[in-house]
C-alpha positions as CSV (number, residue, x, y, z in Angstrom):
1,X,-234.5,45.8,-131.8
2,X,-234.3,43.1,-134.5
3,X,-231.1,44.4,-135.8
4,X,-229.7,45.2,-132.4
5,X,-230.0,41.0,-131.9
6,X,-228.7,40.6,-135.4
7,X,-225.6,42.6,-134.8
8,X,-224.7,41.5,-131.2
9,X,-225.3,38.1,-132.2
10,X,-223.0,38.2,-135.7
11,X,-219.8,37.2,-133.9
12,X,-221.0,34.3,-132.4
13,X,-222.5,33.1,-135.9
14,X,-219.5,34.0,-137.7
15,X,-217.3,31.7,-135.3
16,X,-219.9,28.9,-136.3
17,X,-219.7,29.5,-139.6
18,X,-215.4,29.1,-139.6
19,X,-215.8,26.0,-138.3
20,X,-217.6,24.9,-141.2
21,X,-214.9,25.7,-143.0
22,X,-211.5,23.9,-141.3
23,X,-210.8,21.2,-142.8
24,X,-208.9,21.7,-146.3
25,X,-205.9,23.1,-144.7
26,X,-205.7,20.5,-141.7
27,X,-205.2,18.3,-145.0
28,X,-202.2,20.3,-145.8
29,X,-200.7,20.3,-142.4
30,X,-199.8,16.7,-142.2
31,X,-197.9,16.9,-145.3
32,X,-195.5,19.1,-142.9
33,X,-195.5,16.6,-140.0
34,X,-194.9,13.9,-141.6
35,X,-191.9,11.1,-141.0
36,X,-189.1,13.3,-142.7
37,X,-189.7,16.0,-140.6
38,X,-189.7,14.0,-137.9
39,X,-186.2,12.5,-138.6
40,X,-185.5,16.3,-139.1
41,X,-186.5,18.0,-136.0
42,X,-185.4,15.6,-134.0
43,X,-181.6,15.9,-135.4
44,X,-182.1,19.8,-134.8
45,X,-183.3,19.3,-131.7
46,X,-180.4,16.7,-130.3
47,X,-177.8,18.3,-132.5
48,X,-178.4,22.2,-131.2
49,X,-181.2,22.3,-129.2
50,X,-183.2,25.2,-129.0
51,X,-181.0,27.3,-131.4
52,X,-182.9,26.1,-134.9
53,X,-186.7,27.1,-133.6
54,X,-186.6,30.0,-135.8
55,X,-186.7,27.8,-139.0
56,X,-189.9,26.4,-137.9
57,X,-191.3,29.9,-137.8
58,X,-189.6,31.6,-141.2
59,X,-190.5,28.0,-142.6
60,X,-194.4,28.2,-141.9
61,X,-194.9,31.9,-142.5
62,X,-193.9,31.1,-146.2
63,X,-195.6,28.4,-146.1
64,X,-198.9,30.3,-145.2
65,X,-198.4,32.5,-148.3
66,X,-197.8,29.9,-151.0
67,X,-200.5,27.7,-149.6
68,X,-203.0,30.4,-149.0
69,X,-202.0,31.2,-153.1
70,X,-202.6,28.0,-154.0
71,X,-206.1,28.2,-152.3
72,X,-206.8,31.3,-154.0
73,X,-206.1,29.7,-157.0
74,X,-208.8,27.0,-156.5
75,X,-211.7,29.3,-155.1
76,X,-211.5,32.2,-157.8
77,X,-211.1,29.8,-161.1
78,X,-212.8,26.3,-160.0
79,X,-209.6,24.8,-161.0
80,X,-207.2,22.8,-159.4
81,X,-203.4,23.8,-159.7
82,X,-202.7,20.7,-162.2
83,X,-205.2,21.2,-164.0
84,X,-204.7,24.9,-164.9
85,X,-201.5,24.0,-166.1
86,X,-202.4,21.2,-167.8
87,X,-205.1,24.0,-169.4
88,X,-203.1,27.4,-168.9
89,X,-199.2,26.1,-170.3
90,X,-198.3,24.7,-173.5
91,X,-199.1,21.3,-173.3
92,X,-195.1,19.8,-173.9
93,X,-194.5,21.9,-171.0
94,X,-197.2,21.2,-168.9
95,X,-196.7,17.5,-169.3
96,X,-193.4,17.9,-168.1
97,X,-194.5,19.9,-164.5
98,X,-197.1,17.7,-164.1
99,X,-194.9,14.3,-164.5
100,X,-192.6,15.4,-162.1
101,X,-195.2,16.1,-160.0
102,X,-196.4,12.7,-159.8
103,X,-192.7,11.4,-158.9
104,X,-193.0,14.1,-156.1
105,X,-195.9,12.7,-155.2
106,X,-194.6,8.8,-155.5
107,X,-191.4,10.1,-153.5
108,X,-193.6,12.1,-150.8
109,X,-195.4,8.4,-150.3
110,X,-192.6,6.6,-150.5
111,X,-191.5,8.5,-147.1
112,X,-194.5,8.5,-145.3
113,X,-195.1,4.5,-146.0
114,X,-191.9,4.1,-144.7
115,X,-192.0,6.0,-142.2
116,X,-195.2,4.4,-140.5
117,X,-193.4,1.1,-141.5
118,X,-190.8,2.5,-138.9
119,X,-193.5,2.9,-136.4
120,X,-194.9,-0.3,-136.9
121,X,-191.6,-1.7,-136.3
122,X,-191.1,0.4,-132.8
123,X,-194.2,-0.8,-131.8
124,X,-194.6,-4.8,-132.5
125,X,-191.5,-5.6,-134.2
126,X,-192.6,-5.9,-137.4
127,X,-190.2,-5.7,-140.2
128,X,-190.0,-2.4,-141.7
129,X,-191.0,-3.5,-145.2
130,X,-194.0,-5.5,-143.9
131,X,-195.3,-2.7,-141.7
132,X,-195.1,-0.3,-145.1
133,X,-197.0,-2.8,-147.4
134,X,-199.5,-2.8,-144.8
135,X,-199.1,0.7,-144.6
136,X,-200.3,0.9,-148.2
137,X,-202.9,-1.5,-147.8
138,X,-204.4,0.5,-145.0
139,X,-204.2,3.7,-146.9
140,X,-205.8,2.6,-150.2
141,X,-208.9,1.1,-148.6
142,X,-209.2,4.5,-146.9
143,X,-209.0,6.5,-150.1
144,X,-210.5,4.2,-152.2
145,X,-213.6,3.7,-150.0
146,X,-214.0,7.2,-148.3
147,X,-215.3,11.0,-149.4
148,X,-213.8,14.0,-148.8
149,X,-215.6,15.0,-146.1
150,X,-214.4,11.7,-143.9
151,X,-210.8,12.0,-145.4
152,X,-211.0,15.6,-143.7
153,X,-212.6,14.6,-140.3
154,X,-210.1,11.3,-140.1
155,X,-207.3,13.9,-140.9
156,X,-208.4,16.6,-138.4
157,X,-208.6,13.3,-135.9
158,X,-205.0,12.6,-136.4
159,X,-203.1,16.0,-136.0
160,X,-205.2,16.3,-132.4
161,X,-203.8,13.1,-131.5
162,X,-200.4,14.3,-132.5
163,X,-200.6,17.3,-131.1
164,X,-202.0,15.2,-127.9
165,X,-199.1,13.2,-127.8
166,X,-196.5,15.8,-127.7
167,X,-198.2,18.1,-125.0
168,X,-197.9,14.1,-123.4
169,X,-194.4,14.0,-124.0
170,X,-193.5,17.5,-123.3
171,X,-195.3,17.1,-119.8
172,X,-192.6,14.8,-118.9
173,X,-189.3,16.9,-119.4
174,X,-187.8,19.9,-118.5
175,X,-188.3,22.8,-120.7
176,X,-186.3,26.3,-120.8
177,X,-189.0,28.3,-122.0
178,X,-187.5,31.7,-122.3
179,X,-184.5,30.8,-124.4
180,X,-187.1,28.7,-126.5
181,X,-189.3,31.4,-127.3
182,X,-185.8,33.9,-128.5
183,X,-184.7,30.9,-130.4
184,X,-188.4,31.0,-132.2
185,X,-187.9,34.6,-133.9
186,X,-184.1,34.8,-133.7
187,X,-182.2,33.9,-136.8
188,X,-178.8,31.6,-135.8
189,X,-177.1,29.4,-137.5
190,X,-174.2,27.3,-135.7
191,X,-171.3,26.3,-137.3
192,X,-172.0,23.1,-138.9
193,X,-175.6,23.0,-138.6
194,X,-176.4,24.2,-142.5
195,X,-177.3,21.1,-143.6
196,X,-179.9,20.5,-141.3
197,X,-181.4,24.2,-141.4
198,X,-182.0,23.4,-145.2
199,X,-183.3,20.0,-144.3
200,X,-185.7,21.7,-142.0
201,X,-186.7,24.2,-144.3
202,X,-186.9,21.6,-147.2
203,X,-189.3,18.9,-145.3
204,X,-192.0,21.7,-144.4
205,X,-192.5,23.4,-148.2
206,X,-193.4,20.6,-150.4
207,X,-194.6,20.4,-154.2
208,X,-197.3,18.1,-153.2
209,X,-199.2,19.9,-150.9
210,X,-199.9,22.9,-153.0
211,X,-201.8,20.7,-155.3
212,X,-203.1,19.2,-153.2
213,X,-204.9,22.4,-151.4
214,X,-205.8,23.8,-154.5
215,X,-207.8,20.8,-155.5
216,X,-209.8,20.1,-152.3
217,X,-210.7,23.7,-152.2
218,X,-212.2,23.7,-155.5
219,X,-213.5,20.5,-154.5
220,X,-216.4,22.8,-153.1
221,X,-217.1,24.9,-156.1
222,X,-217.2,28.5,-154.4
223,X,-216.2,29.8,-158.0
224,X,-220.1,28.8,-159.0
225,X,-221.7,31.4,-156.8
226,X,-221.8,35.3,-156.9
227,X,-218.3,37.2,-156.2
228,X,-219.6,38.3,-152.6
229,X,-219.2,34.4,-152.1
230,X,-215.7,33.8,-153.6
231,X,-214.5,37.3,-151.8
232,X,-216.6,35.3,-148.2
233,X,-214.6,32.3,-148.5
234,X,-211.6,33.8,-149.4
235,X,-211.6,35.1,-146.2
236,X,-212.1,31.7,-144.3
237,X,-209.8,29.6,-146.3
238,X,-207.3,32.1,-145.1
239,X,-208.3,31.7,-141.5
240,X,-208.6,27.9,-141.6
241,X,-204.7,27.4,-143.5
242,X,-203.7,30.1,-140.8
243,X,-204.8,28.3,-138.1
244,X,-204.1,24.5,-139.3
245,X,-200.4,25.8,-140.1
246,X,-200.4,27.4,-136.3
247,X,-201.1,23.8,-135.9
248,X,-198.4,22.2,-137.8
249,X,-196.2,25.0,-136.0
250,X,-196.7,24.0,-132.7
251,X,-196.4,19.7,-133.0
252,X,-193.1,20.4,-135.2
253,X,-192.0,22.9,-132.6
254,X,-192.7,20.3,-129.7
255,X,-190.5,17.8,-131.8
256,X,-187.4,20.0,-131.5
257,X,-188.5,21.4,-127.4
258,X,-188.6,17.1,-127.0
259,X,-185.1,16.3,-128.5
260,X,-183.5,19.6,-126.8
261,X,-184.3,18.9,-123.4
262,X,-183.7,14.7,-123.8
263,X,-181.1,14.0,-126.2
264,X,-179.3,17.5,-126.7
265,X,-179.2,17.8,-122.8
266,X,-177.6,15.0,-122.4
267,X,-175.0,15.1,-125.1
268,X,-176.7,12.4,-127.4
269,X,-176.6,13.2,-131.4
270,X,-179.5,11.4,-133.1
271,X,-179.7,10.9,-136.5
272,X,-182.5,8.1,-137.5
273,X,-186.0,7.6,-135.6
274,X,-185.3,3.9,-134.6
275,X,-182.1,5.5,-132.7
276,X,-184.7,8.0,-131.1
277,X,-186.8,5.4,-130.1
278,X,-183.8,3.3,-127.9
279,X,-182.5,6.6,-126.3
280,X,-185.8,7.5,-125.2
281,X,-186.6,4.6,-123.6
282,X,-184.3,4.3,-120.2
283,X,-184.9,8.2,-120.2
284,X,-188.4,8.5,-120.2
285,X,-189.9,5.4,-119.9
286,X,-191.6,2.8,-122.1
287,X,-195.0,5.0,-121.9
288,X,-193.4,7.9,-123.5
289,X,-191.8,5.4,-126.5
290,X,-195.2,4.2,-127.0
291,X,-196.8,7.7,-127.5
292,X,-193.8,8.6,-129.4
293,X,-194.5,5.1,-131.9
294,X,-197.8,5.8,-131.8
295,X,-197.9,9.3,-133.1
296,X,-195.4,8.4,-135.9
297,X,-197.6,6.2,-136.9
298,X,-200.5,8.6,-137.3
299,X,-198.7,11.1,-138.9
300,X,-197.5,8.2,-141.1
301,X,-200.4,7.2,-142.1
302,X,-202.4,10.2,-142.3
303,X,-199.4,12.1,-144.6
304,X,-199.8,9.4,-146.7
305,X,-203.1,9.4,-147.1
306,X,-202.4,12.9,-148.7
307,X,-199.6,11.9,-151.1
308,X,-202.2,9.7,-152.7
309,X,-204.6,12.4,-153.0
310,X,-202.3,14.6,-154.5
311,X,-200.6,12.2,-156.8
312,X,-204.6,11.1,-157.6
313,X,-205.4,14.7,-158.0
314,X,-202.0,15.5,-160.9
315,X,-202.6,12.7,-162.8
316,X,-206.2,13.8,-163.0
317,X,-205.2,16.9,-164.3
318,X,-203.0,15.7,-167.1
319,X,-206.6,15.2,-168.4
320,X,-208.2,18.4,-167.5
321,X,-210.3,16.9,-164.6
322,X,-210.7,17.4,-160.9
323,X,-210.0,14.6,-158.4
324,X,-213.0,12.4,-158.0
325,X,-212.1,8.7,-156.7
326,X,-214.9,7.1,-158.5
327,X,-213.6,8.3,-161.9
328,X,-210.6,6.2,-163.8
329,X,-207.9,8.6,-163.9
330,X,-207.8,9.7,-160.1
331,X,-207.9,5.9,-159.8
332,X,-204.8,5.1,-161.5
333,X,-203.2,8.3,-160.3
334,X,-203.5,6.9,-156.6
335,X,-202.9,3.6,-157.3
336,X,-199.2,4.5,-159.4
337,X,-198.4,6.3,-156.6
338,X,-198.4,3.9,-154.1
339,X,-197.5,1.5,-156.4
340,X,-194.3,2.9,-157.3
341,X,-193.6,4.0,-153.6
342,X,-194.2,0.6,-152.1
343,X,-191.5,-1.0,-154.6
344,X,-189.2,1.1,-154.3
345,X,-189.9,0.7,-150.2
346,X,-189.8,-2.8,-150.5
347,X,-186.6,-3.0,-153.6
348,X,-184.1,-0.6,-151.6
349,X,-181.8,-2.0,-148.6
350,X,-181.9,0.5,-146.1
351,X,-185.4,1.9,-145.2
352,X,-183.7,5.3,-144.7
353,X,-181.6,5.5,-147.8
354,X,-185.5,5.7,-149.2
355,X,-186.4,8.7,-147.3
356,X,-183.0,10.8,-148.9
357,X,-184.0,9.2,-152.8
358,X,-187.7,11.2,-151.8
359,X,-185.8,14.2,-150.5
360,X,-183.3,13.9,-153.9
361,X,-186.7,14.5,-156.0
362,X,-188.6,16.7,-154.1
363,X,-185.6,19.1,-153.9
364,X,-185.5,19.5,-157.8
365,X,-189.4,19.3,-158.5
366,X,-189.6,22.2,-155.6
367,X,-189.0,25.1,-157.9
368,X,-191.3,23.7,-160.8
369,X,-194.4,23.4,-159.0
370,X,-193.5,26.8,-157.0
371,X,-193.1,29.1,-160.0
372,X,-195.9,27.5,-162.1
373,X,-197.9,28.3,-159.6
374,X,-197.0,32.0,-159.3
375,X,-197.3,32.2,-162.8
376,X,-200.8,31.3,-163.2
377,X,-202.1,33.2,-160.2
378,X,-200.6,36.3,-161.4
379,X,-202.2,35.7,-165.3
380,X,-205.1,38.0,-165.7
381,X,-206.0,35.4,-168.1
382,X,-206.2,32.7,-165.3
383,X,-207.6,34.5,-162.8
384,X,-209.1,37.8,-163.9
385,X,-210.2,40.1,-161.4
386,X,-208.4,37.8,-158.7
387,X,-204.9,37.6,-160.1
388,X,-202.0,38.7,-157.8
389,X,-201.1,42.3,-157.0
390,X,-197.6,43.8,-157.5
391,X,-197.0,43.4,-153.5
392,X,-198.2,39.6,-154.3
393,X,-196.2,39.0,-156.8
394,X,-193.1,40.7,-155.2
395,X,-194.3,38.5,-151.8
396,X,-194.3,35.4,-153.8
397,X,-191.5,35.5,-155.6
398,X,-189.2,36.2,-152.7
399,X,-191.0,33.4,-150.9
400,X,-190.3,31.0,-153.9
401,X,-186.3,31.9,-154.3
402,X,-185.5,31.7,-150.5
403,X,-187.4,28.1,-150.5
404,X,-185.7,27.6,-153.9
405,X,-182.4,28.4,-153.0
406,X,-182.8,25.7,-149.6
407,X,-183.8,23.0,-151.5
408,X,-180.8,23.6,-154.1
409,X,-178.6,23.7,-151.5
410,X,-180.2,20.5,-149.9
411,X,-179.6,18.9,-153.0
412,X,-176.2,19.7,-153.8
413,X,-175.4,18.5,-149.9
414,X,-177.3,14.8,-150.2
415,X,-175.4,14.1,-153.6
416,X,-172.1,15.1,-151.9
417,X,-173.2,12.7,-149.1
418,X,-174.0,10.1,-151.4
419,X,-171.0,10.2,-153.7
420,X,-168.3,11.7,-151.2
């Protein structure tokens, strides 16, 4: 009888015990709705409507794999991605991958301050540059005074307002639901519309996040206890990055379904949020630019709340430890990272011409950060037991060229639009 109630009761205790476990790749998620994809989607969305959906999907599936690898990576050695390179790859090298990393990092923040700077702007008229040093004011106090645990529940807070905001928004318009859901799984790409496709795929994949899963998943130390327990968790961290990049799927989907049925609709070609923000206005109503304003924000703030994280988390690693705020490295690693981002923010001109310097770097520290990674979680050496299978590897590595070859090709196009 005992085991009888055991049994019938195990999927209800096993749904508890997932939710224990969400969290790390909630972080991860705002890193992909974050102010450049914003300006992304909503170009896709007003520039060809519903016909760019399925670069949300291909871009998130890949997604899953790399940052369920990066995970792995973190559970089965203890180690966070920078610092297995930092202990794993000749150390010239290593210093080399992990600097760049930190400008990735710098560059990610540099776009997400901004980009709530943008928000603040929408919503009280504060200058853009004001709004982003108080942006980074905001940010450091969080990080600088808060654990993991309330950085997580703060995050997790955020996306659901997000998300909240869009199923807001998307209440108000008309959408063609059948020819969106084709457009989800059906590869097209309109003449013209390249650019943007690699944009797209560019903004969701980004060098940043997979350190900074791998490090708060290690965070917890699963690697301590027996290998039933590391082959356990394994299982829920890929369940809770599943679910958190459904997540992230969704909110960026809703940002195209929003711009298709406003702007493309009606003929109007945006290409900068603050635009957005004055062509939504007579067609939807100040409410809806408020929610709109107000969700950047969030995922302003939030996204950059994990650029400092991550950039705390590499220059930790240059020295072979783990992220820990209260300790002097991760210290400095968060506080050159907004640092550099909020002078360059403040230094440059045109708040947007900052978001396509970020893009510039991310685009060629992409393939570093990808393909260090692969390398280490396929080293017996690194990983033992745990080290990627041939179908991994073969997985992996076609994961890492297509995303490699986008952010190429978005490179090359942003320095032909800056010097053409």
């Amino acid at each position: 009888m005992w085991n009888f109630l055991k049994k019938t009761h195990k999927p209800r205790l096993m749904a508890f015990e997932f939710l224990r476990y969400i969290g790390p790749g909630f972080l991860v998620t705002v890193g992909f709705i974050d102010p450049g994809n914003w300006a992304s989607n909503v170009s896709a969305g007003s520039y060809y409507g519903y016909e760019l959906l399925w670069i949300i999907t291909l871009s998130t599936v890949m997604l899953i794999i790399l940052q369920h690898n990066a995970a792995h990576l973190g559970i089965s050695t203890g180690y966070c991605l920078s610092e297995a390179t930092a202990m794993y790859i000749n150390p010239v090298v290593a210093r080399v991958i992990l600097a760049s990393a930190m400008l990735a990092a710098v560059s990610t923040a540099l776009a997400e301050i901004v980009g709530a700077g943008i928000a603040l702007h929408m919503l009280f008229g504060l200058p853009v540059k004001v709004g982003a040093v108080m942006v980074v004011a905001l940010v450091s106090w969080l990080l600088y005074s808060n654990s993991y645990k309330k950085i997580e529940r703060l995050i997790i807070g955020f996306v659901s307002l997000i998300g909240i905001s869009f199923v807001f928004e998307l209440s108000l318009v008309h959408i063609d639901w059948n020819k969106a859901a084709l457009s989800w799984v059906m590869p097209r790409v309109p003449s013209g519309a390249l650019p943007i496709v690699m944009s797209l795929m560019g903004a969701v994949v980004m060098p940043h996040n997979m350190y900074l899963h791998s490090e708060v998943i290690q965070s917890r130390q699963w690697n301590l206890k027996d290998e039933e327990t590391i082959r356990h968790q394994l299982k829920y961290e890929f369940m809770d990055t599943l679910f958190s990049m459904v997540a992230g799927w969704a909110i960026n989907s809703a940002m195209i379904l929003l711009a298709a049925s406003t702007f493309f609709a009606r003929g109007v070609k945006v290409t900068a949020l603050d635009q957005a923000q004055e062509t939504l206005r007579p067609l939807l109503g100040d409410m809806a630019l408020v929610v709109f304003a107000l969700a950047l924000l969030l995922s302003g703030i939030s996204s950059s709340v994990t650029a400092g994280m991550a950039g705390g988390s590499i220059f930790a690693g240059l020295y072979r430890e783990p992220y820990n705020i209260y300790d002097r490295h991760t210290k400095v690693g968060v506080g050159i990272t907004f640092a550099l981002a909020a002078a360059v923010a403040f230094l440059i001109k045109n708040p947007f011409s900052g978001l396509i310097v970020s893009q510039l770097f991310l685009s060629v520290q992409l393939p570093l950060t990808v393909f260090t990674q692969i390398y280490l979680t396929s080293s017996q050496r690194v990983m033992g037991k745990y080290a990627n299978s041939a179908l991994d590897k073969i997985l992996l590595w076609t994961v890492g060229s297509i995303v490699t070859y986008f952010n190429v090709m978005l490179l090359i196009d942003t320095l032909r639009s800056l010097f053409v």
